[in-house]
BABAMAR-865192 format. One record per residue: residue in three letters; x, y, z of N, C-alpha, C in turn. Coordinates in steps of 0.2 Angstrom, whole numbers, plus 5000, padded with zeros to 4 digits. Each point is the difference from the previous one (the first is absolute). Last residue first. Layout:
BEGIN
alaXYZXYZXYZ;...
***
This chain:
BEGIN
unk510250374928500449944997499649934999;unk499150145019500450024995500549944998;unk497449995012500649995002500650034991;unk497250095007500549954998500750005000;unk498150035022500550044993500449954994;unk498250065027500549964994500150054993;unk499450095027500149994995500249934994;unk499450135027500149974996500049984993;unk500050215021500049934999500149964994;unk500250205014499450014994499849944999;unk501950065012499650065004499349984995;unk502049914987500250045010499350045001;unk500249804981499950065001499950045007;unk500949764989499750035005500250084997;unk499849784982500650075003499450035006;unk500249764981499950055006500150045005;unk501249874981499350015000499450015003;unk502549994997499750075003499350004996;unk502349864999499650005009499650065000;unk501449854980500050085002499550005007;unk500749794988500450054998500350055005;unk498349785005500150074996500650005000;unk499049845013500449984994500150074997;unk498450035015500249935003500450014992;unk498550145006500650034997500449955002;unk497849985006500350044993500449994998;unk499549955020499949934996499950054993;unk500650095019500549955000499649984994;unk498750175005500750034998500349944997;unk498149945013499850024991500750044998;unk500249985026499949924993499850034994;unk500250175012500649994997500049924998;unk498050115004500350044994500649975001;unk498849935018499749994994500550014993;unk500450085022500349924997499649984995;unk499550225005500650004999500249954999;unk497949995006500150034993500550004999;unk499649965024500049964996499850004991;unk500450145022500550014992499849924996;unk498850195022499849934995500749994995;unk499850195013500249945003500049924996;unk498650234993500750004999500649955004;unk497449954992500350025005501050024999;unk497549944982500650035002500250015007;unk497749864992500350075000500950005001;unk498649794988500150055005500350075001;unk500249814983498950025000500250015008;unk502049934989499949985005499150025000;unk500850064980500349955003499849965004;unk499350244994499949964997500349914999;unk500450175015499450005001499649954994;unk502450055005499849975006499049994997;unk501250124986500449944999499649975006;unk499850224999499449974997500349904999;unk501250155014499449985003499649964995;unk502350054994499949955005499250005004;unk500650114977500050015006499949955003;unk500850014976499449995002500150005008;unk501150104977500150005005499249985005;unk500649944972499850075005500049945005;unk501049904981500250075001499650035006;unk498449824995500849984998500450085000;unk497749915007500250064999500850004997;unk498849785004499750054997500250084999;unk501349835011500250014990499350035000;unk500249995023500450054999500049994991;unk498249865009500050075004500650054997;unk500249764996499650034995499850075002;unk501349905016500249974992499750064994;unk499449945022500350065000500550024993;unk498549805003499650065000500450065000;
***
């Protein structure tokens, strides 16, 4: 689901709330970082064999993003 949540917007930054809400179908707690282990399993399994390790990029303060990988 979080899969399809961030390649639906591919390129735009999707906040950890709406991430949490569309996801999880709960509200947002900033204590909560269970997103964050979300996002970095779905990191490891990207970029599992890659080249380049940047098909998802934390956005400081905004949150998350995918993207297509270079080269």
């Amino acid at each position: 689901m979080l899969r399809e949540v961030l390649a639906g917007a591919m390129g735009d930054v999707i906040s950890r709330e709406k991430l949490m809400e569309e996801v999880a179908g709960r509200d947002w707690d900033p204590n909560d970082r269970s997103i964050d282990v979300h996002v970095g399993n779905l990191r490891k399994k990207l970029e599992a064999g890659a080249r380049r390790s940047n098909f998802t990029r934390t956005m400081r303060g905004a949150g998350y993003k995918l993207v297509v990988a270079d080269g």
